[in-house]
MINUVEX-258079 format. One record per residue (C-alpha): residue number from 1; residue in three letters; chain; z, x, y. Coordinates in steps of 0.02 Angstrom, whole numbers. Each point is the difference from the previous one (the first is absolute). Layout:
REM residues N
REC     k     r   c       zz       xx       yy
REC   NUM   ALA   A        Z        X        Y
...
REM end
This chain:
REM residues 268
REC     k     r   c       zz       xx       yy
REC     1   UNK   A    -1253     -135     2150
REC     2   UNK   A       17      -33     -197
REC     3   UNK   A      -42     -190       -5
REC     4   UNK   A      182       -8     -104
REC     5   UNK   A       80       81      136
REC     6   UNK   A      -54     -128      125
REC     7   UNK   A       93     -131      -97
REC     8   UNK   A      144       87      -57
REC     9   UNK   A       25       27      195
REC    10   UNK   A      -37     -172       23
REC    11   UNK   A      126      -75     -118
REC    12   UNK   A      131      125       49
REC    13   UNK   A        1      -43      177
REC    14   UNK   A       22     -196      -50
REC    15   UNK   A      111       45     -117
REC    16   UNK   A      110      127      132
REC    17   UNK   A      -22     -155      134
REC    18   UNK   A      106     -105     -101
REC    19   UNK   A      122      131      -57
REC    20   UNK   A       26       11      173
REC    21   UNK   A       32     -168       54
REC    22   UNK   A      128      -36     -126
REC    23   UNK   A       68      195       61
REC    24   UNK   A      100     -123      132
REC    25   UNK   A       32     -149      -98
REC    26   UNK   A      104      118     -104
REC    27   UNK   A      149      -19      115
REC    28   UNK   A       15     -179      -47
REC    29   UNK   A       27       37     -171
REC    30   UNK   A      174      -24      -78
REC    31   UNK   A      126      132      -36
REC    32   UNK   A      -14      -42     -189
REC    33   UNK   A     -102      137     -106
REC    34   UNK   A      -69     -150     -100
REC    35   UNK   A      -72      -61      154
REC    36   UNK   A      -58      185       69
REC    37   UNK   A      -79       38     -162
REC    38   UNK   A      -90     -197        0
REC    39   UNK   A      -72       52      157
REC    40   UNK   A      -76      194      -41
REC    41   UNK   A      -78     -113     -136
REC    42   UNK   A      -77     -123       75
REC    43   UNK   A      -54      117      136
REC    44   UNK   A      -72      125     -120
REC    45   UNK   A      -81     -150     -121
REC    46   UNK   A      -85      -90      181
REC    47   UNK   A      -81      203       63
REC    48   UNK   A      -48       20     -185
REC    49   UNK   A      -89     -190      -20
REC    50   UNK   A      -79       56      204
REC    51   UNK   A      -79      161      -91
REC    52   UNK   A      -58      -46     -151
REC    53   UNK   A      -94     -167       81
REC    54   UNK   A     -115      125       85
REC    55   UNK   A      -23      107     -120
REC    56   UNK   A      -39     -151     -110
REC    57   UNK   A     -111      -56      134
REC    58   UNK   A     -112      162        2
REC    59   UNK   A       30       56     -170
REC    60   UNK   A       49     -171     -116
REC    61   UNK   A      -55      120     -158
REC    62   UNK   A      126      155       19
REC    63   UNK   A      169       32      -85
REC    64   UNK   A      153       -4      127
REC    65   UNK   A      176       68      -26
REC    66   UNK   A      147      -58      108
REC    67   UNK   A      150       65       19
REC    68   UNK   A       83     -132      -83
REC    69   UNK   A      -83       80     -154
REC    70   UNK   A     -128     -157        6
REC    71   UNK   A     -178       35      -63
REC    72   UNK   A     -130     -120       42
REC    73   UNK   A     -163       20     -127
REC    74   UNK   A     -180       23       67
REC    75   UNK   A     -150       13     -104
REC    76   UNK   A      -34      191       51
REC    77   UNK   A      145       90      -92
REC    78   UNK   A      -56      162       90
REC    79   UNK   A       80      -43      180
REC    80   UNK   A      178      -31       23
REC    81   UNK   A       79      -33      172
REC    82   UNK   A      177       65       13
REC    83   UNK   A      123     -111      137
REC    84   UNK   A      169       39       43
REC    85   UNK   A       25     -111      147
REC    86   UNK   A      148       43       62
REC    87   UNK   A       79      195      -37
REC    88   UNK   A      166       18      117
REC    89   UNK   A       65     -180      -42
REC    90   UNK   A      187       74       17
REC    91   UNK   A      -49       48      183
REC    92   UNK   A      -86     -152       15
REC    93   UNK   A      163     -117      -22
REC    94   UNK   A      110      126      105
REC    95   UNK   A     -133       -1      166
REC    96   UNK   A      -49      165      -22
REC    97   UNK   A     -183       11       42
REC    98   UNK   A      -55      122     -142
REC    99   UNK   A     -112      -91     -134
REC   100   UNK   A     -166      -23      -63
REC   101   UNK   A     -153      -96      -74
REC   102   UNK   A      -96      105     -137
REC   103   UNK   A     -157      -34      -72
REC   104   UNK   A     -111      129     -136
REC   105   UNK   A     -139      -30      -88
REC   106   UNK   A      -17      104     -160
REC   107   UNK   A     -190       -2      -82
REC   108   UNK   A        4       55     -168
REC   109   UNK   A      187       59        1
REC   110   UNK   A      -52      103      165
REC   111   UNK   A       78      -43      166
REC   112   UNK   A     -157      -29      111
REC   113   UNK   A       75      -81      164
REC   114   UNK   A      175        2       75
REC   115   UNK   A       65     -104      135
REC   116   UNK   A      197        4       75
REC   117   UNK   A       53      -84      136
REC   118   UNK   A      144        6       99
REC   119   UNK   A       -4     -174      109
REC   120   UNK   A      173       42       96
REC   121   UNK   A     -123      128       95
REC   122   UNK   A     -163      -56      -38
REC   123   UNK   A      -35      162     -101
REC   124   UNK   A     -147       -6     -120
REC   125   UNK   A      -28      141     -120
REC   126   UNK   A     -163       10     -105
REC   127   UNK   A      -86      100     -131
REC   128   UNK   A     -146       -9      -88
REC   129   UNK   A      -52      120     -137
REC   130   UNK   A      -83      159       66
REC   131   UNK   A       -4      -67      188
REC   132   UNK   A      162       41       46
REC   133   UNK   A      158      -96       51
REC   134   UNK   A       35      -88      189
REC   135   UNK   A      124      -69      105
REC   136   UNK   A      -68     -141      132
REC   137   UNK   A     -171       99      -22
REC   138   UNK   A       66      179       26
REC   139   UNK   A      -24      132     -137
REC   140   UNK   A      144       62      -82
REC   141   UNK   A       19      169      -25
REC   142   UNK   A      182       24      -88
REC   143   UNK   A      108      149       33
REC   144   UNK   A      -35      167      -17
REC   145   UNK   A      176       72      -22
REC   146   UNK   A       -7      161      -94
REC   147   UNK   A      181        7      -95
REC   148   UNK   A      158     -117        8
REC   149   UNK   A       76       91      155
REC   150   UNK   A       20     -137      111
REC   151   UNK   A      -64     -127      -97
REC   152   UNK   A       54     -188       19
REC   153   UNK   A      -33      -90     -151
REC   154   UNK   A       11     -196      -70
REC   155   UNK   A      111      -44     -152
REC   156   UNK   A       20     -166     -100
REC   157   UNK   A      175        0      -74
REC   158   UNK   A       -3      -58     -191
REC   159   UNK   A       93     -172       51
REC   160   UNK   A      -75      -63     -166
REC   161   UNK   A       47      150      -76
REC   162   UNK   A      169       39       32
REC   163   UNK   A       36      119     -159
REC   164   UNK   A     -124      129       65
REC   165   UNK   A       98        1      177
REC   166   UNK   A      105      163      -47
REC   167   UNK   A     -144      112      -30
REC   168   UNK   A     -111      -93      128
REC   169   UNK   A      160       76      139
REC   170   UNK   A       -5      129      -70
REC   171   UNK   A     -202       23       24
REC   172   UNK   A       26      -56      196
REC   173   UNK   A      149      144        9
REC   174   UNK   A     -119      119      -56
REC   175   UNK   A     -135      -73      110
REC   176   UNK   A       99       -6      149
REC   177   UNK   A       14      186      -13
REC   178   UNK   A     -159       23       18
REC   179   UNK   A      -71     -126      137
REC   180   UNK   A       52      -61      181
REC   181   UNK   A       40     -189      -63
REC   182   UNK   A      -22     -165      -80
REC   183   UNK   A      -56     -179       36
REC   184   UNK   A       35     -142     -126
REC   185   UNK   A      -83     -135       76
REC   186   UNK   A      -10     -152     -127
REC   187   UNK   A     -152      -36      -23
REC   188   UNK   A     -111      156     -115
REC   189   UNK   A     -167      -83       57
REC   190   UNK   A       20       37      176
REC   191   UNK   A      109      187      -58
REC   192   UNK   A     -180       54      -87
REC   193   UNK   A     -110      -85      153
REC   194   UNK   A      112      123      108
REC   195   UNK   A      -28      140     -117
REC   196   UNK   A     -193      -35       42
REC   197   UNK   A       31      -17      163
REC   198   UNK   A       89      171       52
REC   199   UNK   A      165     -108       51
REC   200   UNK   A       82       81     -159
REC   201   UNK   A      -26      176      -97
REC   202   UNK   A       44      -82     -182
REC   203   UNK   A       68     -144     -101
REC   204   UNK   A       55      -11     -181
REC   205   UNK   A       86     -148      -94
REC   206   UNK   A       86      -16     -156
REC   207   UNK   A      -42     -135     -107
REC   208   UNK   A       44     -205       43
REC   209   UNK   A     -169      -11       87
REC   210   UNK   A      -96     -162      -45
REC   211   UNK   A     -168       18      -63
REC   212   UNK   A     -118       -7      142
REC   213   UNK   A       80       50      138
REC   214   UNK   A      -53      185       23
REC   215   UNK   A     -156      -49      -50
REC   216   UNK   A     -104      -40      162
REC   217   UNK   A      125      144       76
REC   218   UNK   A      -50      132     -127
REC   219   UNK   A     -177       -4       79
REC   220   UNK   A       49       11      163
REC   221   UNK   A       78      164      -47
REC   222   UNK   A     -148       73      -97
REC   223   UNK   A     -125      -55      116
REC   224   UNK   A       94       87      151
REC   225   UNK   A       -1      151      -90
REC   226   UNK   A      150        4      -93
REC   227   UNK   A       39       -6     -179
REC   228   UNK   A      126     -118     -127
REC   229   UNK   A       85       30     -152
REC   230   UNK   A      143      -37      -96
REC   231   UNK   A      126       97      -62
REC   232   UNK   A      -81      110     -152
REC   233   UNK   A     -155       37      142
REC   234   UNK   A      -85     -145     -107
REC   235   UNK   A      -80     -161       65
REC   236   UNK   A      116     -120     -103
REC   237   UNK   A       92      -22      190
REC   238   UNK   A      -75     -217       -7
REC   239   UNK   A       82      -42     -168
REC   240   UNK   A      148      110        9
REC   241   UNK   A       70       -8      187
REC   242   UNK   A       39      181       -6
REC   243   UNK   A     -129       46      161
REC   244   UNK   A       -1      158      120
REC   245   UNK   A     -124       20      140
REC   246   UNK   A      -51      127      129
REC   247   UNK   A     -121      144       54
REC   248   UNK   A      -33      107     -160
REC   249   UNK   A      143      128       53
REC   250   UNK   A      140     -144       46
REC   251   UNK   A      -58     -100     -172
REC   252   UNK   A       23      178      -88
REC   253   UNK   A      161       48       82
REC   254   UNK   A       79     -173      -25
REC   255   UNK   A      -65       -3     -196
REC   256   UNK   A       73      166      -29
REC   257   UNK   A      167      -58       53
REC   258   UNK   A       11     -164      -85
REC   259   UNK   A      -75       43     -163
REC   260   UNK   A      131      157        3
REC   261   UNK   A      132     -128       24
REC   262   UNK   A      -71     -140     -120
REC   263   UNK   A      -17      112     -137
REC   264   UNK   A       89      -49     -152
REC   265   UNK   A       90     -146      109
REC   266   UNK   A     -118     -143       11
REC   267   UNK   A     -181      -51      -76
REC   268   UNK   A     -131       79      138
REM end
């Protein structure tokens, strides 16, 4: 195992450990948003200070990027560690069990190691560069569907976004012609992971996607066999938020019919 990897798994479980215990303190929390919102922060701020202590610990000379778009300096400028502790924070606050940790380490502007974990179910999914991706020590394989005919596939709705939500229906009308069903889930971490894993055909997201989060996810994907891109069939998907993701046939039939629809509407 990458040496990286080893601690990226090791700071995700701490970090998904305490996630989880304050998972049921959550119901003593106030009806207030003020107080809800106090809460997903201090949560979120507690799994990101739990991760970036071991990192520290192993590695006090790398770069790390939170979430919280906080950047703690190292001396070697070449390694940056890339946290978002806590993707599904929505679901989080409401009891539904569907979040996740994410950790990537990017050398040189390459991702190099991926780690998401899903602590609800005890789910690890890993990557490394060129060995492949796992979940709990099991090769992933992705899916090997051959068109969108009776596809399911994961969307992120543009709640960030809401002036591309016309042509982003009509995209998912056009979509839903074509394939069995959808999942919106609420968290895009564990929507890519899935992707990886076989659970679903596809994904794509418009936009409103922090920086980070399909980071460590993006590798799963690749490393499983599958492929990313955003909507012009670039690799801009990290900075933009614009992502699609599948086998090379479901990434090509999905591109087709959102660029067709995006054209002239909205910056791809």
């Amino acid at each position: 195992m990458h040496p990286m990897l080893t601690i990226a798994v090791r700071a995700a479980r701490k970090a998904g450990d305490l996630i989880a215990k304050n998972y049921e303190m959550s119901n003593t929390i106030a009806a207030s948003q003020e107080e809800v919102n106090n809460f997903i922060a201090h949560v979120n701020r507690d799994a990101e200070h739990v991760i970036t202590r071991v990192i520290r610990k192993s590695y006090p000379k790398h770069n790390i990027f939170t979430g919280n778009h906080d950047e703690l300096l190292g001396v070697d400028q070449d390694v940056q560690w890339v946290v978002y502790a806590l993707d599904g924070a929505s679901n989080f606050m409401k009891h539904f069990p569907h979040f996740s940790v994410s950790i990537a380490v990017r050398i040189k502007n390459r991702t190099e190691v991926g780690v998401v974990y899903d602590p609800m179910r005890n789910e690890l999914f890993t990557a490394s560069r060129g060995y492949g991706a796992q979940l709990n020590g099991y090769r992933l394989r992705g899916n090997h569907s051959k068109s969108l005919d009776g596809a399911i596939l994961a969307i992120g709705f543009p709640v960030q976004h809401k002036q591309s939500l016309e042509v982003y229906i009509k995209i998912i009308g056009t979509l839903f012609n074509q394939c069995a069903d959808f999942r919106h889930t609420g968290s895009s971490t564990l929507d890519l992971a899935y992707v990886a894993a076989g659970r679903v055909d596809g994904f794509f997201n418009i936009g409103g996607i922090k920086p980070g989060v399909f980071t460590a996810a993006e590798l799963l994907v690749r490393e499983s066999g599958g492929f990313v891109s955003d909507f012009a069939g670039d690799h801009h998907h990290l900075s933009s938020g614009n992502l699609i993701a599948g086998n090379a046939r479901i990434l090509k039939s999905i591109l087709f019919t959102i660029r067709t629809e995006l054209q002239n509407t909205i910056k791809i």
